[in-house]
KERO-77533 format. One record per atom (N, C-alpha, C): residue in three letters; atom name; x, z negated, y. Coordinates in nm, 3 decimals. Atoms other than C-alpha are relative to their C-alpha. Layout:
<nodes>
+---------+-------+---------+---------+---------+
: residuo : atomo :       X :       Z :       Y :
+---------+-------+---------+---------+---------+
:     ala :    CA :       X :       Z :       Y :
...
+---------+-------+---------+---------+---------+
</nodes>
This chain:
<nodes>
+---------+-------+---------+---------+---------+
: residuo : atomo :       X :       Z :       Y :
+---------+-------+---------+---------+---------+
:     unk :     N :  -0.035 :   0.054 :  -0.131 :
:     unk :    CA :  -1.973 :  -0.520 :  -1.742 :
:     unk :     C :  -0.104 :   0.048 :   0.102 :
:     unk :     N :   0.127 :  -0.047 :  -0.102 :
:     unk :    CA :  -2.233 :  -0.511 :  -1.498 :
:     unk :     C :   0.074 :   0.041 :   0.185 :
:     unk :     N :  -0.009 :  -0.068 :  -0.092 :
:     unk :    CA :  -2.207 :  -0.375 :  -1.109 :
:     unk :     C :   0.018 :  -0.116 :   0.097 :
:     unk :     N :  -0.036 :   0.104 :  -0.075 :
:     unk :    CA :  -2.164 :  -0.699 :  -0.967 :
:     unk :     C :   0.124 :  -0.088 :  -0.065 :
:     unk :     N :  -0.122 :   0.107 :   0.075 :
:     unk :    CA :  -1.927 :  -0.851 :  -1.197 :
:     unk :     C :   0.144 :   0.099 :   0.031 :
:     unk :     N :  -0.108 :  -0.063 :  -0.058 :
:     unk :    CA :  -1.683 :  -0.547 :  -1.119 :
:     unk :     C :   0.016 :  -0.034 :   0.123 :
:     unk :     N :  -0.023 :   0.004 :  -0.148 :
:     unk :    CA :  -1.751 :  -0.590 :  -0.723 :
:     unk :     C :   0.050 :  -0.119 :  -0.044 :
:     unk :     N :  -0.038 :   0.144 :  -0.037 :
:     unk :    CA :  -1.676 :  -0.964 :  -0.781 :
:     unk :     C :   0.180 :   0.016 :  -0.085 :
:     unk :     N :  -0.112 :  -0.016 :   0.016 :
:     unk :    CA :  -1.348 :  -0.862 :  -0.981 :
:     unk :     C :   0.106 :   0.083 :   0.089 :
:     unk :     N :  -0.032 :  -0.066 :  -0.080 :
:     unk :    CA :  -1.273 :  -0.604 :  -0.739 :
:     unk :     C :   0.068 :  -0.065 :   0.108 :
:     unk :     N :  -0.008 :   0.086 :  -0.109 :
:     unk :    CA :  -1.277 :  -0.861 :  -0.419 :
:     unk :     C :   0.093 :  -0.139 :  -0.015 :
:     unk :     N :  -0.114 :   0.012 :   0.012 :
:     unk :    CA :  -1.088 :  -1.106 :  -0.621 :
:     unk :     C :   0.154 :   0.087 :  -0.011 :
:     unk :     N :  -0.126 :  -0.058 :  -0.008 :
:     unk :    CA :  -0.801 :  -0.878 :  -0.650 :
:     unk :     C :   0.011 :  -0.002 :   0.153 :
:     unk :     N :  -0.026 :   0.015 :  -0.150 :
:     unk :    CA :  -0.840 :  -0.816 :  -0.301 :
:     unk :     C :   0.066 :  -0.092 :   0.048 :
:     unk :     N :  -0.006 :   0.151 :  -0.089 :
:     unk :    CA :  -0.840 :  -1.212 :  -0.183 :
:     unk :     C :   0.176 :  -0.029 :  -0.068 :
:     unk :     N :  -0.105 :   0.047 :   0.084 :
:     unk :    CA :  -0.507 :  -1.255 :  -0.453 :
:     unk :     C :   0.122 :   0.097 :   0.144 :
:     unk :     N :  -0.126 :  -0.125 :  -0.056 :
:     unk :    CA :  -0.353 :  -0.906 :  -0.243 :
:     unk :     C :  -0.019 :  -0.058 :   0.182 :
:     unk :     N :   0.030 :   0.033 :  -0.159 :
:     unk :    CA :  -0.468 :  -1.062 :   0.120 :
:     unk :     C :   0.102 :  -0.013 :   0.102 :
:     unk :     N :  -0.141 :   0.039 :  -0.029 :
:     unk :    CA :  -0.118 :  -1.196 :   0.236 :
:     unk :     C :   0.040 :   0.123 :   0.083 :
:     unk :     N :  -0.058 :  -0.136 :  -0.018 :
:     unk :    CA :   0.025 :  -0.848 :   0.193 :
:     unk :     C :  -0.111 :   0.120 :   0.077 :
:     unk :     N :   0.086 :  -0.081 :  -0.010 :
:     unk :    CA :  -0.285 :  -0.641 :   0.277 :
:     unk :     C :   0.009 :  -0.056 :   0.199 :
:     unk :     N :   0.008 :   0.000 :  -0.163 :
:     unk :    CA :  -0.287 :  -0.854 :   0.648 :
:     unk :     C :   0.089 :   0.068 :   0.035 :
:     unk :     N :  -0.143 :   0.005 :  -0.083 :
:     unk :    CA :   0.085 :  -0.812 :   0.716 :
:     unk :     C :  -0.006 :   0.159 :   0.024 :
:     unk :     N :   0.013 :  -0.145 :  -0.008 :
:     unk :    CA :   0.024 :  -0.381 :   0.629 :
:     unk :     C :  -0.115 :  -0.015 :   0.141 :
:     unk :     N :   0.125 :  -0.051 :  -0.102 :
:     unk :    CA :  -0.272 :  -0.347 :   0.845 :
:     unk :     C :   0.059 :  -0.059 :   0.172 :
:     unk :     N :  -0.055 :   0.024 :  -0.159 :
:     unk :    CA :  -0.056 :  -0.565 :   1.153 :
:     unk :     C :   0.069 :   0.099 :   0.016 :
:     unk :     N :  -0.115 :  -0.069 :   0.040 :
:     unk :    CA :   0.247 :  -0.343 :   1.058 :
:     unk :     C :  -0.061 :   0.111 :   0.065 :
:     unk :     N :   0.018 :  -0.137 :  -0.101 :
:     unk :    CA :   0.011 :  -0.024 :   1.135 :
:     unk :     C :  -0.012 :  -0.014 :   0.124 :
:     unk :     N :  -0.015 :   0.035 :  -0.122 :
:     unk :    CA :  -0.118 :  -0.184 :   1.428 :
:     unk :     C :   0.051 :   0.061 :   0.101 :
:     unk :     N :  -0.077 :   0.044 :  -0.133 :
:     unk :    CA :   0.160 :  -0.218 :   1.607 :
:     unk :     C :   0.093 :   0.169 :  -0.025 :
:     unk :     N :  -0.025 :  -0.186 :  -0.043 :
:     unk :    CA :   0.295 :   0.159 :   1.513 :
:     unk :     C :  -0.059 :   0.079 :   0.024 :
:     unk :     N :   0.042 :  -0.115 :  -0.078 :
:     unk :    CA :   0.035 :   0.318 :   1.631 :
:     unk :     C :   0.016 :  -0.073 :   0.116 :
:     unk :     N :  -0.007 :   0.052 :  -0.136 :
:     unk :    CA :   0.053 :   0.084 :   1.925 :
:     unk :     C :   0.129 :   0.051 :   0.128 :
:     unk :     N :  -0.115 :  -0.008 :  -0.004 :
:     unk :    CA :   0.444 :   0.206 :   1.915 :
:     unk :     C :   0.017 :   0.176 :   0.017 :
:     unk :     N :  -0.104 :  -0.175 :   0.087 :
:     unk :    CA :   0.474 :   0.594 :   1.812 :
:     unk :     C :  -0.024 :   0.062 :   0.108 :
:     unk :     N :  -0.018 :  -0.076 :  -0.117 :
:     unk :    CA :   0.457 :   0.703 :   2.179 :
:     unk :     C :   0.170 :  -0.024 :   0.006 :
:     unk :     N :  -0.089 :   0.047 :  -0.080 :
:     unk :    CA :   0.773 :   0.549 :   2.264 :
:     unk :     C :   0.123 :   0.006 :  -0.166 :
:     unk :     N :  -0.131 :   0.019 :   0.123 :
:     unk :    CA :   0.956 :   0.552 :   1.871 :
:     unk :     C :  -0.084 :   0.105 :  -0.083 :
:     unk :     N :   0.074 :  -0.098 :   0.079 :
:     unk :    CA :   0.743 :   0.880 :   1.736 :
:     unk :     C :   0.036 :  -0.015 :  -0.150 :
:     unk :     N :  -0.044 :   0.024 :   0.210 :
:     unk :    CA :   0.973 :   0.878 :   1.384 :
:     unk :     C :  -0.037 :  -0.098 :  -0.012 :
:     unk :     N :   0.031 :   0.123 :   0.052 :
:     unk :    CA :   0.973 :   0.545 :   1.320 :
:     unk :     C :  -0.132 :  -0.018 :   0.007 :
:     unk :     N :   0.179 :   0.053 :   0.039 :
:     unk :    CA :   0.596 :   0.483 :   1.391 :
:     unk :     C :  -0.042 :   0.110 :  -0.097 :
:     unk :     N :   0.052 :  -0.094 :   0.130 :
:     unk :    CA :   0.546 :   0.799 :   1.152 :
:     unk :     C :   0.035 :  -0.055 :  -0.119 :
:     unk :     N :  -0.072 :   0.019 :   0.082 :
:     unk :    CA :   0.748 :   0.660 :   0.897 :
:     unk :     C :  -0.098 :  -0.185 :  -0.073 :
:     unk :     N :   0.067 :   0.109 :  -0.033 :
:     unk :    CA :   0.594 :   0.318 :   0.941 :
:     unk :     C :  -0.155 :  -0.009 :  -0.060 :
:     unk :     N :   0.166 :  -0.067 :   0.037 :
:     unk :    CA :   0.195 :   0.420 :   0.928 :
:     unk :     C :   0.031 :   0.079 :  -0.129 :
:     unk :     N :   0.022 :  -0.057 :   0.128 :
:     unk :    CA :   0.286 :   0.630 :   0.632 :
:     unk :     C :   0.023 :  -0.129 :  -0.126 :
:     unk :     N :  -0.053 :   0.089 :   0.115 :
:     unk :    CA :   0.450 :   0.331 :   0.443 :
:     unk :     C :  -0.117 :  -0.078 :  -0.004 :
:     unk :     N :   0.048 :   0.144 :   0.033 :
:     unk :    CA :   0.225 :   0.059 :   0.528 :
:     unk :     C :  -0.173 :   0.070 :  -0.060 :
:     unk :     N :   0.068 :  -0.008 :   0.032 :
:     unk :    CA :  -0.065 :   0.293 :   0.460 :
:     unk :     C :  -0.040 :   0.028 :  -0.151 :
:     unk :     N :  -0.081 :   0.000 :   0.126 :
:     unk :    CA :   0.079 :   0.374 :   0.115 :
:     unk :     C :  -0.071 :  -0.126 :  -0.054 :
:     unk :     N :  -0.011 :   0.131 :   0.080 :
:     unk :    CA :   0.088 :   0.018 :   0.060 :
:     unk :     C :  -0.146 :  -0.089 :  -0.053 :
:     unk :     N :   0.094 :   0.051 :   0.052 :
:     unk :    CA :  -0.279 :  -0.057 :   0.174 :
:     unk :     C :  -0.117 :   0.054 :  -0.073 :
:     unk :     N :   0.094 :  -0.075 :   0.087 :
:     unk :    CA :  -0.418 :   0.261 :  -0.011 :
:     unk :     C :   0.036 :  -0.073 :  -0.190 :
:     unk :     N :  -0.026 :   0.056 :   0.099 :
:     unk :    CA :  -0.240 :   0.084 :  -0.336 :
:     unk :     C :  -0.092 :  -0.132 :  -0.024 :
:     unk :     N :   0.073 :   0.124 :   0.063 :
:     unk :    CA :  -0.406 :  -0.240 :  -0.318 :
:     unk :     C :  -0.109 :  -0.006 :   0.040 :
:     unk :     N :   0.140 :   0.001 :  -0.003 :
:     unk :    CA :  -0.710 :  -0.153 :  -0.181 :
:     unk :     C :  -0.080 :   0.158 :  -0.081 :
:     unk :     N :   0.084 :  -0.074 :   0.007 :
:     unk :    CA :  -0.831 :   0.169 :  -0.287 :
:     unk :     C :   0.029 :   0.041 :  -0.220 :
:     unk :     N :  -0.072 :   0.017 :   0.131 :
:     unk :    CA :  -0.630 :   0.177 :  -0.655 :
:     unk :     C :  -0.084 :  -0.103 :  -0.107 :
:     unk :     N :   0.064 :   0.122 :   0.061 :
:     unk :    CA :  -0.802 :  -0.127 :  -0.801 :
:     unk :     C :  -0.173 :   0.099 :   0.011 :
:     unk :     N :   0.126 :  -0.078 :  -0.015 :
:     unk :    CA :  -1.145 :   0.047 :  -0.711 :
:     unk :     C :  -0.025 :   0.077 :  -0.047 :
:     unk :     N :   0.003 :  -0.056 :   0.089 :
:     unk :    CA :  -1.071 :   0.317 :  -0.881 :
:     unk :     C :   0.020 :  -0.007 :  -0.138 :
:     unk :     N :  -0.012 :   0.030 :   0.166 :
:     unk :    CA :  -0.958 :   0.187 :  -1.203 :
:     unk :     C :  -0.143 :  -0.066 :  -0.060 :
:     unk :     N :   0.097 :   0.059 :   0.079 :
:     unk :    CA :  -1.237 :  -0.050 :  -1.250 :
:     unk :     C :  -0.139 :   0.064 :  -0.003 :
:     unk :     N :   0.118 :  -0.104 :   0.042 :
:     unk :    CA :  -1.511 :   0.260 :  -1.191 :
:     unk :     C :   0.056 :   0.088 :  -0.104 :
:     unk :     N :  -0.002 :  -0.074 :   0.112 :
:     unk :    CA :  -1.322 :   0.418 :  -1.441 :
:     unk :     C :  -0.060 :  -0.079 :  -0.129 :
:     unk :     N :   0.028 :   0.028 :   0.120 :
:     unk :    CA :  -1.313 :   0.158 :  -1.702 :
:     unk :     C :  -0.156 :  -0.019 :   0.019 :
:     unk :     N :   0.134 :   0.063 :   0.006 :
:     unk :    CA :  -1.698 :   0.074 :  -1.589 :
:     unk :     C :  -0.051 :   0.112 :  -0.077 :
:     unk :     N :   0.110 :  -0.069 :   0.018 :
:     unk :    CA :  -1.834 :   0.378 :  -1.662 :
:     unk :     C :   0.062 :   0.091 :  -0.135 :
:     unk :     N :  -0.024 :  -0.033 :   0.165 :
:     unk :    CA :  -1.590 :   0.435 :  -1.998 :
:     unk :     C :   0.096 :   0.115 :  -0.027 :
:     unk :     N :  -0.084 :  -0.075 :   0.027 :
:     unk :    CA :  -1.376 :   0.690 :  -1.893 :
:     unk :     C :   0.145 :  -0.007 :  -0.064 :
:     unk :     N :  -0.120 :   0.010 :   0.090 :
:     unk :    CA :  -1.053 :   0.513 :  -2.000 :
:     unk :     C :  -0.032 :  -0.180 :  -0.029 :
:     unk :     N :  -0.017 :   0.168 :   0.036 :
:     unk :    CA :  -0.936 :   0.165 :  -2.190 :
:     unk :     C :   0.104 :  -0.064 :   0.105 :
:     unk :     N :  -0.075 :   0.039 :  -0.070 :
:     unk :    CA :  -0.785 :  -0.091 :  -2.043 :
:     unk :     C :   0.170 :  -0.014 :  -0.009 :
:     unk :     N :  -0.141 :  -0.022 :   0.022 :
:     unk :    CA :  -0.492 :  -0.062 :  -2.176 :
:     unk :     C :   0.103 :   0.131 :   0.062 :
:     unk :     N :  -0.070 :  -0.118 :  -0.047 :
:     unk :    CA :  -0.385 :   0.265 :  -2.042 :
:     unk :     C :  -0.015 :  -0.009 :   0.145 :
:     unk :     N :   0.022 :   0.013 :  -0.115 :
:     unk :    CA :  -0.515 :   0.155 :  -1.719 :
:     unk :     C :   0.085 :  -0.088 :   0.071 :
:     unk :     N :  -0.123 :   0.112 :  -0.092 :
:     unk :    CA :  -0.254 :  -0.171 :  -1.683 :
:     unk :     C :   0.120 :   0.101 :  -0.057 :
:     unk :     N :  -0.123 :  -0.105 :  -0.028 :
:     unk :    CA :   0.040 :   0.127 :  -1.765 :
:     unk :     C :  -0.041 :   0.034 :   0.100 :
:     unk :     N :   0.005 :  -0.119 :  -0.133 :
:     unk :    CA :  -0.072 :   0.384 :  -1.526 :
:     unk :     C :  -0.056 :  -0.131 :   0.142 :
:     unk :     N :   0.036 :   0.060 :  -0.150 :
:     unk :    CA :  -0.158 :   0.090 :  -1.239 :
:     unk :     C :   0.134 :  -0.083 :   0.005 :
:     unk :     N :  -0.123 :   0.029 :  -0.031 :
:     unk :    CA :   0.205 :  -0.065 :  -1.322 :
:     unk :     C :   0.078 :   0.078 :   0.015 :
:     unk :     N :  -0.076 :  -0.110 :  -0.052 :
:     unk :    CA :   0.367 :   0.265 :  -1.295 :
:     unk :     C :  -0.042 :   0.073 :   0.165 :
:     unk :     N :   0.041 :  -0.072 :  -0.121 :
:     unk :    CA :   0.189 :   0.417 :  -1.011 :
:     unk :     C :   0.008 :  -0.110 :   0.129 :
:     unk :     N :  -0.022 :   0.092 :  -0.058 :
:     unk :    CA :   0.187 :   0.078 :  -0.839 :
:     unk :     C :   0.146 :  -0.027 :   0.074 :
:     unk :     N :  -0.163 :   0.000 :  -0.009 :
:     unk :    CA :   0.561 :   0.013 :  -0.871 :
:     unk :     C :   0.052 :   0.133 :   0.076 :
:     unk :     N :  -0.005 :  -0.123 :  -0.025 :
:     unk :    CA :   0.600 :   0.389 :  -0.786 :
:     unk :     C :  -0.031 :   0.025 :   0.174 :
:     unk :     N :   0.042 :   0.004 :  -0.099 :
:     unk :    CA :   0.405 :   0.350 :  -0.471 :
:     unk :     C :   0.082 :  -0.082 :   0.084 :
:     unk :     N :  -0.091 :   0.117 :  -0.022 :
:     unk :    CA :   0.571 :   0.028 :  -0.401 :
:     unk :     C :   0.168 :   0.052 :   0.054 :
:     unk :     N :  -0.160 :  -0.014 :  -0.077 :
:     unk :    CA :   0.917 :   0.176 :  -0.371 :
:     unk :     C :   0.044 :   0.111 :   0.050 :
:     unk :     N :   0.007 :  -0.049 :  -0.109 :
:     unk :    CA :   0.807 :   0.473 :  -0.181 :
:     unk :     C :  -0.038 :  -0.049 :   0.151 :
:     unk :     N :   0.002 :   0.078 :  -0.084 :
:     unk :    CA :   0.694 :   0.248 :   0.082 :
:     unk :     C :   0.114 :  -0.077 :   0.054 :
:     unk :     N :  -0.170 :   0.073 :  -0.049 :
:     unk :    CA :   1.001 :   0.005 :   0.074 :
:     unk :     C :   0.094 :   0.128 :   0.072 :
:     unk :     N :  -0.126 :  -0.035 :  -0.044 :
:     unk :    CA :   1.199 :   0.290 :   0.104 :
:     unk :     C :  -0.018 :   0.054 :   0.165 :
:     unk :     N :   0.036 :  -0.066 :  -0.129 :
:     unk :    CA :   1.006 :   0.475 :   0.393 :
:     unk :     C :   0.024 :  -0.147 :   0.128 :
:     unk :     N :   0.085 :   0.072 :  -0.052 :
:     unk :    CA :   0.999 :   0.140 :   0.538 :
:     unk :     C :   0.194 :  -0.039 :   0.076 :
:     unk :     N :  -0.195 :  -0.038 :  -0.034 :
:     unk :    CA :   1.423 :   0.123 :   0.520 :
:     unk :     C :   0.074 :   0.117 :   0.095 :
:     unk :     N :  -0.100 :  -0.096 :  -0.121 :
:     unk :    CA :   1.506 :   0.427 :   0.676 :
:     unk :     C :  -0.065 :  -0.037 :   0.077 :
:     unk :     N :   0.059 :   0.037 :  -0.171 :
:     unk :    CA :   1.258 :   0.381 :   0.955 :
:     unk :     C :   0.102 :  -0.153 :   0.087 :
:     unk :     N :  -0.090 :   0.092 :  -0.040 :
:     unk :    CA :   1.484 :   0.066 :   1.021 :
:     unk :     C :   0.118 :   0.031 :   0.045 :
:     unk :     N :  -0.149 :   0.002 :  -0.013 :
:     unk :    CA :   1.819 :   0.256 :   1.072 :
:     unk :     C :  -0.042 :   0.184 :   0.062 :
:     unk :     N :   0.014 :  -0.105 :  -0.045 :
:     unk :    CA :   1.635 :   0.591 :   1.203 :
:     unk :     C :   0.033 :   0.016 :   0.125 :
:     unk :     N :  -0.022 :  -0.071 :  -0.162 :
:     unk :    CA :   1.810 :   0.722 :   1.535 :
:     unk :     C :   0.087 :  -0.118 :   0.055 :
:     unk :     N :  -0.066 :   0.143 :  -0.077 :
:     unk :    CA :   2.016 :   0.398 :   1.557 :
:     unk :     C :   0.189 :   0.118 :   0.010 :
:     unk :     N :  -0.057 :  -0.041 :  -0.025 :
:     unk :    CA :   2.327 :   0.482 :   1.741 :
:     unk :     C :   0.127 :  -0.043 :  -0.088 :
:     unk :     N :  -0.123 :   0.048 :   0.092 :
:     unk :    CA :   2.714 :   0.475 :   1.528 :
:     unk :     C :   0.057 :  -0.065 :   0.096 :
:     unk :     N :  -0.038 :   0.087 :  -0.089 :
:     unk :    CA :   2.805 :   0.267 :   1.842 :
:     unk :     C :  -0.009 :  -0.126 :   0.039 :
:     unk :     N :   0.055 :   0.114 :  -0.046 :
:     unk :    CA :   2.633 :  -0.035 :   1.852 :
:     unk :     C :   0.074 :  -0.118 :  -0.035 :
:     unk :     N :  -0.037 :   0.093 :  -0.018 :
:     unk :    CA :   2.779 :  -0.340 :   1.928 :
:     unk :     C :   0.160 :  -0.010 :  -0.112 :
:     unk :     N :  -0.122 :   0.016 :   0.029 :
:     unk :    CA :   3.141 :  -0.316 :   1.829 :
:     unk :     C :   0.093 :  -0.028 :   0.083 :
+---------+-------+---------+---------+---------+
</nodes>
């Protein structure tokens, strides 16, 4: 595999993850835009969505300089990127849940 044929596999994954990769990067955005005025929640927030876009951007990059340069097969590489993936994945969701119900009052609208 040559050094351009990884970058060009690389960048597809990217363009496939794009969707999700905008919506994280608005998501931080707007909590750092926020974490004066909602400190937890924009902590909670920026940690998840950065979670999400260290998974699909920086994850993929690393696997395919591994397999380039022979350190592992690919086979052990689609386990450990569906475990660690998934793994990542529903530390995010969850950080992403409480921040939704963090500091909300047992009063509201009853």
């Amino acid at each position: 595999m040559t050094d351009q044929s990884t970058i060009n596999e690389i960048v597809r994954e990217w363009m496939f993850s794009l969707p999700v990769l905008v919506v994280q990067i608005v998501g931080l955005v707007i909590a750092i835009g926020r974490r004066r005025e909602y400190p937890k929640v924009a902590a909670l927030v920026i940690i998840s969505c950065a979670l999400t876009i260290f998974t699909f951007v920086l994850i993929p990059v690393v696997i395919h300089v591994l397999i380039h340069i022979g350190v592992i097969r690919f086979t052990v590489i689609a386990v450990a990127w569906s475990l660690t993936g998934n793994c990542l994945a529903a530390v995010s969701a969850g950080l992403l849940i409480y921040a939704a119900f963090l500091g909300r009052s047992q009063n509201i609208a009853r």
